[in-house]
Every structure is written in structure tokens, then in C-alpha cells.
N, C-alpha and C positions, 0 to 999 in steps of 0.2 A: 110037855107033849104038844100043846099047843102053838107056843111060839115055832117048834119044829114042822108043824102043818102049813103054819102061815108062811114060812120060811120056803117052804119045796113048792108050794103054791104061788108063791114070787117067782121062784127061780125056773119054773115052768111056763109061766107065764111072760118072761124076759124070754127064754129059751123060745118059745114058740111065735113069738116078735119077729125074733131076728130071723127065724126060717121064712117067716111071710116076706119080711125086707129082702131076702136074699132071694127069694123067687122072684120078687120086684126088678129090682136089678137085673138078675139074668135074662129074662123077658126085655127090658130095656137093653141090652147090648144085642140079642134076637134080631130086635125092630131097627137096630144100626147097621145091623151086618148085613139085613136084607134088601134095607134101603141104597146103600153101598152098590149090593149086585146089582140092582135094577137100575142103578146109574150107567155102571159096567155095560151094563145087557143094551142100554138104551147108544150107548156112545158106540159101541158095538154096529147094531144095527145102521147109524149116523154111517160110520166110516164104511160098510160093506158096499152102502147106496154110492157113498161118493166117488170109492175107488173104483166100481163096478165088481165088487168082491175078492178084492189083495189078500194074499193070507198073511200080511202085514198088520189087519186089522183083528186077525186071532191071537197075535204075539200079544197086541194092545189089549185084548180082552184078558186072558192070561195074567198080566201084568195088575192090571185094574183089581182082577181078584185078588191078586194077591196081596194088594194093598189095604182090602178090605179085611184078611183076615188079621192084619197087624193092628188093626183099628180095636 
């Protein structure tokens, strides 16, 4: 009875590990994906100034996301 307590009290305690870790992680690919846009957004803004506003530079934005979400 006892080794059985000890037993589910490990396996709860591994179990509730790994959900901290896996919130970790998530949160870390968050902070990627966001940094990512705001590259997007900023190169964005770069080419609106340069072209005097192409809508060349919304295909470019576009694209950029969508590079972001494969990351």
C-alpha cells in the first residue's frame, strides 16, 4: 500500500514536470513568433518610407509572416 502511494506520488510529480516544461516551451516559441512579426512590421515600415508606399511592400509583409509562422 505504501510503495503504491510512493509510486503515483512519483508519477504525479514527473507528470506535473513535464506540463511546467511544456508550458516553457510554448511560451518560448510565443516570444519567437512575435519577435519574427516585429521584424516583419519593422522591414515593413522600412520599405513603405523607401517606396513612398508600393503595395509591393504589403506582398513583402505577407510573405515575411508567413515565414514566421513556419518557424
Amino acid at each position: 500500500m505504501v510503495q503504491k502511494a510512493i509510486i503515483l506520488g512519483i508519477s504525479a510529480f514527473i507528470f506535473s514536470t513535464g506540463l511546467v516544461y511544456a508550458d516553457a516551451v510554448k511560451e518560448g516559441e510565443f516570444d519567437v513568433a512575435n519577435s519574427c512579426a516585429a521584424s516583419c512590421r519593422a522591414q515593413h515600415n522600412q520599405c513603405r518610407i523607401a517606396t513612398k508606399g508600393s503595395p509591393s511592400c504589403d506582398a513583402k509583409l505577407n510573405q515575411c509572416l508567413k515565414g514566421c509562422l513556419k518557424k
